[in-house]
N, C-alpha and C positions, 0 to 999 in steps of 0.2 A: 558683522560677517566674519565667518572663521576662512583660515589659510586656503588659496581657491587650490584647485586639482586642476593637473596637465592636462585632462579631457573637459570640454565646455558643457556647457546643460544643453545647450541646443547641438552638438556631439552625441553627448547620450540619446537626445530624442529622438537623433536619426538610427544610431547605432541600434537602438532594441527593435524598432518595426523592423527595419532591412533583416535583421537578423531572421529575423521570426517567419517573413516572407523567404526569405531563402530557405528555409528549412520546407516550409510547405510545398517552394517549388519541385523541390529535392524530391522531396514525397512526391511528387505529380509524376517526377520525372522516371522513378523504379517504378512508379502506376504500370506508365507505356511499357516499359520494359518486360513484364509480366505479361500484359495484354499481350505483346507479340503470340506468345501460345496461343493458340487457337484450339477451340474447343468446335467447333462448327463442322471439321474433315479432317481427314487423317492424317494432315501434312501437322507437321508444329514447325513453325518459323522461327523461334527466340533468338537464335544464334544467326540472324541476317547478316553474314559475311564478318562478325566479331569478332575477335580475337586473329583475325589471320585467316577463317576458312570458312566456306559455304556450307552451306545444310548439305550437298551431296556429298561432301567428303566425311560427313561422320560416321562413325562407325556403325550400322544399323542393327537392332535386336529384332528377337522375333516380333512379330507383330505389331513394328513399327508404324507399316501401313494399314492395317485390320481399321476398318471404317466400324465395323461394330462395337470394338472396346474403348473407340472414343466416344461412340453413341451414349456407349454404358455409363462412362466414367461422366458423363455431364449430364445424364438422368439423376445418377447417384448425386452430383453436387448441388444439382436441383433442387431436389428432395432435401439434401441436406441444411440447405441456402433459405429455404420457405421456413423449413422448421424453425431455423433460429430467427429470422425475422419473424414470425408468426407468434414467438414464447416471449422477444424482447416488447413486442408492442403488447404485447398482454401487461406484461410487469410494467413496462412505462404508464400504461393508465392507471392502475394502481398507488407507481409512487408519484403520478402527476399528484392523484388526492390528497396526498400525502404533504407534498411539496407547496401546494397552497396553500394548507392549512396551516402546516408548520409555519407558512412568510407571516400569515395573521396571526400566528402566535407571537413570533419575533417582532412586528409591528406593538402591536399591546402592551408586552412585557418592558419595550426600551422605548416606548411613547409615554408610559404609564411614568417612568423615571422624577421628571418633572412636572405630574400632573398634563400631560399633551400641552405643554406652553410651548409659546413659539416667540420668548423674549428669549434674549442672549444672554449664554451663564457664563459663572467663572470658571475656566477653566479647571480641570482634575488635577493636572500636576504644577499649576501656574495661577494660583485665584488671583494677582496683580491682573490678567490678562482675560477679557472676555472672550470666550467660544460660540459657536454656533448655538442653537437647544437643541434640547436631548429629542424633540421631534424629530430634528432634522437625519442625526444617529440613528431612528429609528426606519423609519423612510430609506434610509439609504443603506442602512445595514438589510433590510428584505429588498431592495432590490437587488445588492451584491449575492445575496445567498441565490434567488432566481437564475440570476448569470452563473456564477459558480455550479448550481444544480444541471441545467442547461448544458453548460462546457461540458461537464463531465457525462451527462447522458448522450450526446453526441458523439465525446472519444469512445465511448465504448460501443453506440455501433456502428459509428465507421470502422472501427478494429475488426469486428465482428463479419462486416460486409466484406471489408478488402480478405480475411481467413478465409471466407466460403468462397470467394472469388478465387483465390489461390491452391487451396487443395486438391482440386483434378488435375490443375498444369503442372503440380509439382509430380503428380502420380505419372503424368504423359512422360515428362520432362527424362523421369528416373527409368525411361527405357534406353535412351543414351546412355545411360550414365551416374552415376552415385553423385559427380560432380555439377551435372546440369538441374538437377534436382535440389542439391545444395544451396546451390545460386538465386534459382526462384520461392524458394524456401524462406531464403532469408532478405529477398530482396522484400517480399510482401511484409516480412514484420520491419523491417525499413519504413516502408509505405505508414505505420499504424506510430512504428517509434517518433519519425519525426513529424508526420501529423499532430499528435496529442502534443509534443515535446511545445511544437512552433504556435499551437493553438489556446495554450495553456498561460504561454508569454502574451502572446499578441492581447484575447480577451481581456488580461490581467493588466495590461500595459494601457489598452483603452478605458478600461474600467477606473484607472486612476486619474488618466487626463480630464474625463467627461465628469468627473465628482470632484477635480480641483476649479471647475470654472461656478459652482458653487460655493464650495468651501475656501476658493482663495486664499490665503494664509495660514489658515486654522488645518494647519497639520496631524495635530493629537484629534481632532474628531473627522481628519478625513480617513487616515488611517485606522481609526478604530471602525468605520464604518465598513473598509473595506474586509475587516474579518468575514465579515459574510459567505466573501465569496470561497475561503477556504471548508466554512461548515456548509455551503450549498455543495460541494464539490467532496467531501466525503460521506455527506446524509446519502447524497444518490450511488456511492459507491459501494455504502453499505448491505444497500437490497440486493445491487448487482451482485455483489461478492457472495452474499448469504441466498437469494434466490438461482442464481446461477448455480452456485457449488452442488444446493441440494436438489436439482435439474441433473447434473452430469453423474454424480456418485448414486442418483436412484437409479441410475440406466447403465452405468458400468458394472454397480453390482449385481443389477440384475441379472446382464449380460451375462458375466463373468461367470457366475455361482451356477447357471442352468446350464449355459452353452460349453464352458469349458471341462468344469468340475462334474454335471451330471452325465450332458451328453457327450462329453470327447470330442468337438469340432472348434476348431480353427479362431481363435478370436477375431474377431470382424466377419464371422462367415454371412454372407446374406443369409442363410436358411433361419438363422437367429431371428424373431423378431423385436428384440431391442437394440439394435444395430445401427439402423439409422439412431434413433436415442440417444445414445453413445456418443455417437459423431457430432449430433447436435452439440450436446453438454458439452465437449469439448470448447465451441464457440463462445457460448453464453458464460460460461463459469470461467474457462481461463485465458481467453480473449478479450469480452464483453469485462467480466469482473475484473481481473488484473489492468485493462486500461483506465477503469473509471479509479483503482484503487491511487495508479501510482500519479496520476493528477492530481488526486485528492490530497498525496503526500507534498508534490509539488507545489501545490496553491496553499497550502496549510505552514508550509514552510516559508515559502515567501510571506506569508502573512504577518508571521509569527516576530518573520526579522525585523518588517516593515515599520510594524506596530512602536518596539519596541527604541528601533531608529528615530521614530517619531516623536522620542521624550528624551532624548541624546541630541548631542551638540548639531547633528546633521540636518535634527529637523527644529529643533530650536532658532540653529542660524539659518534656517529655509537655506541649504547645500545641494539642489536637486541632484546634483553627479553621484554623491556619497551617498544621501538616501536611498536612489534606486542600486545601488549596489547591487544586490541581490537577484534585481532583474540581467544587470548587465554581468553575472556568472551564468546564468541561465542562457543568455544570450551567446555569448562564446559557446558555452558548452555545444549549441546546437553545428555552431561551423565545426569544432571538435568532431563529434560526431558522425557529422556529413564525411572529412578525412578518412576516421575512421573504417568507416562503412566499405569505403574504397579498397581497403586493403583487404576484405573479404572477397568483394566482387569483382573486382577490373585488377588490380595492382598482381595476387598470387591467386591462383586457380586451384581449388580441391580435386586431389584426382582419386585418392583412394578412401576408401570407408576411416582407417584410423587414421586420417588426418581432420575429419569432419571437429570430433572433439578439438585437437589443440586448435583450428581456425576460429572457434567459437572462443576458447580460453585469450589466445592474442588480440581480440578485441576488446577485450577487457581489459588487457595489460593495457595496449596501445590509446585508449581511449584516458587512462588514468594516467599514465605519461604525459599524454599531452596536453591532457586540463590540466596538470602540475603546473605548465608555462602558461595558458592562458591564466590561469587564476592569478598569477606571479603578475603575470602584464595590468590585467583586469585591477589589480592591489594597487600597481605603483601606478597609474595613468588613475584613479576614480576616486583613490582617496584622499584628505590631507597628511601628511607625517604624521601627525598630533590630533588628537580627537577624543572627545568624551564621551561614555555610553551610561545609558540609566541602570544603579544598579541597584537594588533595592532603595529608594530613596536619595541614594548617593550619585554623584555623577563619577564617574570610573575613568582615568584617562590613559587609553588605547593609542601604541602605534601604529601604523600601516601593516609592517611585519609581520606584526601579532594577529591582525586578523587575517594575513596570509595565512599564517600557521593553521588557523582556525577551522579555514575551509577544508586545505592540505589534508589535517589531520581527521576530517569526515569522510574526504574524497578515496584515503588509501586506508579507513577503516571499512569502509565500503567494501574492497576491494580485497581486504585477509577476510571478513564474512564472507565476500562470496568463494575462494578460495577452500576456506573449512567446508564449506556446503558445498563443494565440489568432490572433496574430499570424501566427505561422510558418508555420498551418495550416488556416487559414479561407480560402475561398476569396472573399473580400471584399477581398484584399488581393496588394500585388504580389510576394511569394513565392512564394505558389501557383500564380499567375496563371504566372508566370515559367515554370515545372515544365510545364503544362496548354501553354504554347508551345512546348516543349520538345519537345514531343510529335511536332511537322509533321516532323520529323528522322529519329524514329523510336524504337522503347524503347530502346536503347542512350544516347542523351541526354539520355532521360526521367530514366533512372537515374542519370547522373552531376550530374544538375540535384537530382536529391532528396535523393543522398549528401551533397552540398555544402551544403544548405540544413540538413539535417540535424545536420553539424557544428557549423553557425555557430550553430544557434537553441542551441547547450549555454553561447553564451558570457555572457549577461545572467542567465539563471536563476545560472549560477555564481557570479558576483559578489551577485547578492541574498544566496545561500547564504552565501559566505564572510562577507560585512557581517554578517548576522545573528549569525552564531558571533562573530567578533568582538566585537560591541557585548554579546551576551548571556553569554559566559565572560569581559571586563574588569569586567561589574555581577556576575555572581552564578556566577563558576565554571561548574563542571559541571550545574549546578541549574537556571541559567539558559537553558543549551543543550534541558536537558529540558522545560526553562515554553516557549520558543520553538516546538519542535515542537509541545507543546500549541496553543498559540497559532495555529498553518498548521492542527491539525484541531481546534480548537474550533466553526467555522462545518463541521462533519462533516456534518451533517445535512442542510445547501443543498447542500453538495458531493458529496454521494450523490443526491439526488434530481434534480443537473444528470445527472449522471452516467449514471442509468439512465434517463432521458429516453430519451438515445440510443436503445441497443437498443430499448427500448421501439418508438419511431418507424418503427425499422428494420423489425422483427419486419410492423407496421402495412403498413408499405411492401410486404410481403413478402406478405401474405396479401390486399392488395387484387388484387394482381398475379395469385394465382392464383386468387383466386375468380372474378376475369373482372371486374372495376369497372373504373370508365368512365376513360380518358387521364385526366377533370380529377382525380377525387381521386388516381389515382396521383401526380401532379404536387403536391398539395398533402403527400403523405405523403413525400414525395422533399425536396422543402424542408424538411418536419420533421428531416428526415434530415441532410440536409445541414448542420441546426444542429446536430443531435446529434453528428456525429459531431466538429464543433470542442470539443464540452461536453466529450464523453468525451476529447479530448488534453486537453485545461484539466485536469478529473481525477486522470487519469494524471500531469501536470504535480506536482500538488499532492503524490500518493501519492507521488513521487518525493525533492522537496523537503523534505516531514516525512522520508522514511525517513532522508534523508542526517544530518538533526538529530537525529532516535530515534536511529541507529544512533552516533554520537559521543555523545551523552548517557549509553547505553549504556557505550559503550569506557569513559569515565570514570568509571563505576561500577563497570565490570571492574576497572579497572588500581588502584582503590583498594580495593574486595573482596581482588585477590590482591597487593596490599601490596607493589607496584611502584610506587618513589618518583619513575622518570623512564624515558620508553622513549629510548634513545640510538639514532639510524640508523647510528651510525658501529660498531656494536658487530655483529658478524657474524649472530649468531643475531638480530638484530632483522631485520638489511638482508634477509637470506635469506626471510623473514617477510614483509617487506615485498615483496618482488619474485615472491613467489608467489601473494600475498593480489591483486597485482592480474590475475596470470593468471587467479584464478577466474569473475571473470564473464565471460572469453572461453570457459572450458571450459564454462560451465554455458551460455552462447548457443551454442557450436556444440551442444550437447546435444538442446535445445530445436530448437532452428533446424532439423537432421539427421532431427528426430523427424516434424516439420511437412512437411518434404517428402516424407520415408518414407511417411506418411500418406497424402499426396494425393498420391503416386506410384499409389499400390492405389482410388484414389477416382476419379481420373482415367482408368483403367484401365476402372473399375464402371462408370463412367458410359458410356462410349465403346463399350464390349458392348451396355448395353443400349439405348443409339441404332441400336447396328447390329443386332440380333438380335430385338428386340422388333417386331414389325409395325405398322404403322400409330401407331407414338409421335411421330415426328415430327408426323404431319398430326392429332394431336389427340384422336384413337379411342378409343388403349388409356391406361391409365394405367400408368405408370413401378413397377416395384418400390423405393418408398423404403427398406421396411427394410433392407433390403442395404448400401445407403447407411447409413443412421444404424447399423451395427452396426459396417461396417467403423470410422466415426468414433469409436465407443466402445472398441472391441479397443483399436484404434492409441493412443488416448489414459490408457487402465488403463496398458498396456503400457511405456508410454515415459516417465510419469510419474517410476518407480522410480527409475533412474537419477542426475536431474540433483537428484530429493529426497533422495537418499543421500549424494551428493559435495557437499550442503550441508548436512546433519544429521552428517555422521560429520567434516567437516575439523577441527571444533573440537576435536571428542573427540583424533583420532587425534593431533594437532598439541602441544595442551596436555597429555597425556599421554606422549608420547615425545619432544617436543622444549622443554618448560616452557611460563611466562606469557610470558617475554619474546618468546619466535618467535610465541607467537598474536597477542601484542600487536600485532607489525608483518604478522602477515597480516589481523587485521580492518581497521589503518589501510588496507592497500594496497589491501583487496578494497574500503572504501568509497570511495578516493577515484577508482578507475577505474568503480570500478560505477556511480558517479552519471554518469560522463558518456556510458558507454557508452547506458544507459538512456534520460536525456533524448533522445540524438540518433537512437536505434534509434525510440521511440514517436513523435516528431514528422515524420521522416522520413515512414515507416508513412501516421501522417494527412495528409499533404502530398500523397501520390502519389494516398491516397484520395479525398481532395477534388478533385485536378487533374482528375480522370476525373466524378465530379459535375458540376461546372465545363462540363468539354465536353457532357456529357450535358441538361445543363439549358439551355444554350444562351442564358440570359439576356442576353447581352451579343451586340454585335456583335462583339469579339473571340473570344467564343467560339462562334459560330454560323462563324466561318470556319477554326476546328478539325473542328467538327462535321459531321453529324451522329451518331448511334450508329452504329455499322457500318464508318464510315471509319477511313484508315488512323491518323490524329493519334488516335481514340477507341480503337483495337487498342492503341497504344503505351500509353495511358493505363493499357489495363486492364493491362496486361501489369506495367506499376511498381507498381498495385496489390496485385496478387498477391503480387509481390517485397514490398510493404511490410507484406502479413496480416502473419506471421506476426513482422514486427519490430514492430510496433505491438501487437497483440497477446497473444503469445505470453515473444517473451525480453525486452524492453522494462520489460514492469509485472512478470514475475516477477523479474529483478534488483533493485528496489527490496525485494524479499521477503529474496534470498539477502544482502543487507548487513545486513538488519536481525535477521534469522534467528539469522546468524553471531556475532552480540554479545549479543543477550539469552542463546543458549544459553553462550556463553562466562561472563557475568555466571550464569545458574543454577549451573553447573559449580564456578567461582569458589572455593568454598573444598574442595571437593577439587582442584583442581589447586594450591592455597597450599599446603596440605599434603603431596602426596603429587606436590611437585616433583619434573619431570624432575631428575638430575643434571646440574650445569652441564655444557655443549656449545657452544664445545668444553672439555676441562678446563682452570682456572684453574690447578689447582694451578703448574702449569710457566711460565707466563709470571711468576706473584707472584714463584718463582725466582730465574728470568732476573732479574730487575730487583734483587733482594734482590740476586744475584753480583754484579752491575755498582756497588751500592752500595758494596758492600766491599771489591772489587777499587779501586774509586775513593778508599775509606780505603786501603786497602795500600799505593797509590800514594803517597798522602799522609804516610802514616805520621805520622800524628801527632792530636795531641791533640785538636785542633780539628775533624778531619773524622772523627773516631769518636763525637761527639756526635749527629751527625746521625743516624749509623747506629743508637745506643741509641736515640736519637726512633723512628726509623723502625720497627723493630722493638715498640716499645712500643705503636705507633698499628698496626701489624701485626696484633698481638694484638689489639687494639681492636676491628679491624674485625671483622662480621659474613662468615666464609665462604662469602657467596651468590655472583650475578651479579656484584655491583660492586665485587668486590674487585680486579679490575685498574683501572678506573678509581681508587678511592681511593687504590692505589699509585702510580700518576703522577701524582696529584696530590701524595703524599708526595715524589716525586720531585721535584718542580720546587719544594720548599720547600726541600730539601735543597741542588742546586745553588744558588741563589739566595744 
């Protein structure tokens, strides 16, 4: 047994549940909070004597008590609440077919391993030591993906359910007040934050106790079993992300392009009929998607660490306190969190519109502060001083410090990402500003002013990234790469609740609009908005950052899984690998992208019939056929999905089975190192143009009242780069952070069926070992003599020596240059 830790195993065992229940209560607890608002009469109650003073003492606005526009407002969220539950249960039948299919794929491929035996083998990293069978792996690795699948289609629609529940109370709420609206706003993404955050542990927590009272000791194949659950939990995220995105951007741009650009009315106007549509996608794509995404990150991360812990001293000397490490950063983070949250809602109170932005910014400071001492505490209480990590073959030995460092430096890389991307895309600042003048020119310079800014905001996030990997693989290997990402989502919980703020606000925006509420609260729900929409890039930032850290955490659990000592670029089947792995997030964005426009080519079409053919829709009469709208969005989005979820689900398979580890190796390197930049600068661009077009709409500034007003031509240009940025912001944006991360955990489940059942070297070795062998001896012949036939009996002996795989032309010219020499 290695040096024991200041916290006991049975400490941590209480430690992680408690936590995980605390957090859900948490969530239960902003549930009631929200509920207070009443939707049923014209009173709202939320503020029952809080803060110091009763419902009669607040200050009332018009139509506080108007019994009709709360009628409206819960028609509207009706409608909008059926849509999205009515689009997600379509898509979950779908990816159920999907999801079984794929578990009996995963069953077959990691049963096949060992021929389906069910005697015990020698262990992968320890053949002194016998393991479980590779049945057993197999069996447990699809039920883990099931669970994982499962988890994460549940976080996304309860995400989904608590958004539509909140978007008319926050509409109610924003007649009092800018700040009472804030509050419910952000308590409901509270509700969704630490739901997924606490549900993500707890499953993950049970999933390993119920699979160690089979596996008992056999660490390395319970842990490898448990990868499952991180590819069940981004497979389901990916449809989410990809069928949602092209659900929301076929109906925003449809909206957009007819209602604003043709006919001159009102964004969100009811007369519109892709309106409701709109408000839907809002749910499905950055609700629904973004919850399934960033569990996906979560569970893929802890996977990642888990695995890896598993072949290091932690799980060597069975250390339960040090091996669940991972869970117990996860676990603080949630009481973190929970703190956190407070100082939004109860501790300091939002009273004016520009303070909405900074309350949003200090919980991000506040929450990265204060997991700097949890993680500190979590380090010195769970770990030993001294400890060894697997590092490629090697074992590595790691102090406590060091993998403070580790997290540390994920946690506050996290945090200059979201920072830059606050930056890039806020309309507080002179980026956006720039783009939003860009406009008086026309949308052709809109768009060249967005692409640019776009680029550039990819070059500071990158270097946090590479620091991070740097500082965290020199302390702790591949382990350390995986504690890092932890580290960017341990604060998951604030980061989700900033997150669906957003839509939330928007949704609010959207239904004051059409119930007919007065200019001022549309203005206060438009500010809301306009913070959300920098929260949701900050997000998107973050989800991107982890993926890049999950997804090489990952790789180096693959390339040590399939017992790959070094990936060389110089080696053909790597480079070839590589230079494909980084085409794929251009294939899988033209996919996406082609899909978006297809979409709102048919939406854009809907719309424009029924402006012209409807009577009296313009002037306000009749009301618009939504459903036609919201159906086309749903078809188009089932539809399109397939595709770009297949050409990421099937590359690994297809790749590692006919062309070996080594080409997969260099297509996951390539697809994440283009994937990341394409991502960041697709999503920031997207919220750049979006906010430019706020900017002139809001007219806050003298700068921008001499853009403005809505209707003019610098406001047309606006919306126009808007539209251009839906569906890069997002649609191909946030789901590329999915297809890198996707691409390595399945490659890591796969793992010991492709070690096994290696392609045949490609191209064949045998003839170049040859060549070189002739050139050997022909080099004796020359010689003729005694002295240069020594070499060649060496050579020939370390011939034999080597292993028949990949690397036996490299070993041979290393043989050679000792030869000549």
């Amino acid at each position: 047994m290695g040096e024991a830790t200041l916290l006991s195993d049975l400490g941590t065992e209480i430690i992680i549940p408690i936590c995980a229940v605390i957090g859900i209560a948490f969530a239960l607890v902003q549930w009631l909070l929200v509920a207070k608002v009443k939707l049923a009469n014209g009173r709202s109650n939320s503020a029952d004597g809080r803060n110091g003073f009763t419902e009669s003492l607040i200050s009332e606005e018009e139509g506080i008590t108007d019994h009709s526009v709360v009628r409206k407002c819960a028609d509207i969220q009706s409608a909008i609440s059926e849509g999205a539950t009515s689009f997600l249960f379509t898509e979950y039948q779908y990816v159920g077919i999907f999801m079984v299919a794929f578990a009996i794929l995963i069953f077959l491929f990691l049963g096949s391993v060992e021929g389906f035996s069910t005697s015990h083998q020698p262990c992968t990293y320890d053949s002194t030591k016998m393991c479980k069978p590779a049945l057993a792996t197999a069996v447990f690795s699809t039920l883990s993906f099931l669970l994982g699948a499962v988890t994460s289609v549940v976080s996304g629609f309860l995400g989904m359910k608590i958004a539509t529940y909140a978007n008319a109370r926050t509409t109610l709420e924003a007649r009092k007040g800018v700040g009472k609206a804030f509050i419910i706003a952000f308590r409901s993404g509270a509700v969704m934050g630490f739901l997924l955050a606490a549900n993500g542990l707890l499953v993950l927590y049970i999933t390993i106790n119920l699979f160690k009272l089979y596996y008992g000791d056999d660490w390395e194949g319970l842990f490898e079993a448990i990868t499952g659950y991180g590819l069940g939990g981004s497979s389901m995220a990916l449809f989410g992300r990809v069928g949602g995105g092209i659900y929301t951007k076929a109906a925003d741009v449809g909206a957009d392009l007819v209602g604003k650009v043709e006919r001159n009315i009102p964004e969100d106007d009811p007369r519109n009929p892709a309106v409701i549509a709109d408000n839907v996608g809002d749910n499905v794509g950055d609700i629904a998607g973004m919850g399934s995404d960033l569990f996906g990150s979560y569970a893929e991360s802890s996977c990642a660490a888990l695995v890896v812990a598993s072949i290091s001293s932690f799980g060597i000397n069975h250390e339960l306190t040090a091996m669940l490490y991972p869970l117990l950063i996860s676990s603080v983070g949630i009481l973190v969190c929970l703190l956190t949250t407070l100082f939004a809602t109860d501790f300091f109170e939002v009273k004016a519109v520009n303070e909405i932005e900074p309350a949003l910014k200090k919980q991000l400071i506040i929450s990265t502060i204060l997991m700097t001492v949890g993680i500190a505490i979590v380090s010195w209480i769970a770990l030993p001083s001294s400890f060894t990590i697997f590092n490629f073959g090697v074992q590595k030995e790691v102090k406590s410090w060091q993998l403070f460092l580790c997290v540390a430096v994920g946690l506050w890389a996290g945090l200059i990402i979201g920072f830059v991307t606050e930056y890039y895309t806020s309309n507080a600042y002179g980026p956006v500003q720039d783009v939003a003048d860009s406009c008086r020119t026309g949308a052709a310079t809109n768009v060249i002013f967005g692409l640019a800014l776009g680029y550039k905001s990819v070059i500071i996030p990158i270097f946090a990234i590479a620091i991070s990997i740097f500082v965290s693989f020199s302390f702790a290997a591949m382990y350390g790469i995986a504690v890092a990402a932890l580290g960017m989502l341990s604060t998951i919980a604030t980061g989700l609740a900033i997150d669906a703020y957003g839509p939330i606000s928007d949704n609010a925006g959207g239904i004051a609009e059409m119930a007919g509420m007065s200019h001022t609260i549309r203005e206060r729900t438009d500010a809301l908005d306009a913070a959300g929409n920098t929260t949701a890039a900050i997000g998107k930032g973050f989800a991107i950052g982890s993926a890049a850290l999950v997804s090489l955490a990952l790789f180096g659990a693959f390339v040590s899984r399939a017992d790959i000592t070094t990936v060389d670029v110089l080696t053909p089947k790597v480079f070839i690998g590589l230079i494909v792995g980084a085409m794929l997030p251009y294939w899988f964005s033209a996919m996406t992208m082609k899909s978006v426009g297809s979409a709102a080519l048919k939406m854009v079409e809907e719309v424009r019939r029924q402006f012209n053919t409807i009577p009296g829709l313009m002037e306000g009469t009749t009301k618009p056929d939504y459903a036609t709208c919201v159906k086309i969005s749903t078809d188009a989005s089932i539809k399109e999905m397939i595709p770009p979820g297949a050409l990421v689900m099937l590359t690994p398979l297809i790749v590692g089975v006919f062309f070996g580890v080594e080409t997969l190796s260099g297509v996951l390197a390539g697809s994440l190192v283009s994937g990341v930049q394409i991502a960041i600068s697709a999503s920031n661009t997207g919220g750049a143009w979006d906010n430019a077009k706020k900017y002139i709409e809001a007219g806050a500034s003298e700068h921008a009242r001499t853009l403005g007003p809505k209707g003019s031509d610098a406001h047309k240009a606006a919306v126009i780069g808007d539209t251009v940025g839906d569906p890069l912001k997002d649609t191909s944006g946030p789901s590329l952070n999915i297809l890198i991360k996707l691409m390595a955990v399945e490659s890591l489940v796969f793992a010991p069926f492709f070690a096994t059942h290696a392609a045949p070297p490609w191209p064949p070795q045998g003839r170049p070992c040859l060549k070189d062998f002739t050139k050997c001896s022909s080099r004796a012949n020359m010689h003729r003599s005694q002295q240069a036939m020594r070499p060649i009996a060496r050579c020939t002996e370390q011939l034999h020596a080597v292993r028949t795989d990949a690397h036996v032309l490299y070993k041979i010219k290393q043989i050679r240059v000792q030869m000549i020499s």
